[in-house]
N, C-alpha and C positions, 0 to 999 in steps of 0.2 A: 269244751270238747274233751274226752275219755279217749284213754287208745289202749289196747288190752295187747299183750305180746307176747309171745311163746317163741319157742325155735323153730317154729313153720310157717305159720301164719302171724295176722297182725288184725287188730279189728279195731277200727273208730268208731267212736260214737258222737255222732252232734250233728247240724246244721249241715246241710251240703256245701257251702259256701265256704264252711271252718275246711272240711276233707278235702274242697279244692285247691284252696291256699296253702294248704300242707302236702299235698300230690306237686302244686306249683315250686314252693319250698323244695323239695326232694330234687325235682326236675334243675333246680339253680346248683344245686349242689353236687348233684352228681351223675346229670346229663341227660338228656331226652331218652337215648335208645337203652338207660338200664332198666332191668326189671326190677320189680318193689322185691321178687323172692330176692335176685341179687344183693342188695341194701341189709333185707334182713340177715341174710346169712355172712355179709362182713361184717356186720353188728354183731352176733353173736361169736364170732370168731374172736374177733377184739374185747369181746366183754371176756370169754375166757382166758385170753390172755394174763389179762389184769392177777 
């Protein structure tokens, strides 16, 4: 699986099966009711910290 990322969006490429174990992934990690924009956007927060 490929995932393409930018500051806005996010884009996977592979198998539906790979995108739902990685949607499922997400959901363990950082809760059912977040949105993926949310995720991405403390992602890029944090990367600019660094």
């Amino acid at each position: 699986m490929k995932c393409y990322r930018n500051e806005n969006s996010i884009r996977w490429v592979g198998q539906a099966w790979q995108i739902k174990a990685m949607l499922k992934q997400w959901q363990k990690e950082w809760g059912p009711e977040v949105l993926v924009l949310d995720i991405l956007q403390k992602q890029n927060k944090d990367k600019h910290e660094k």
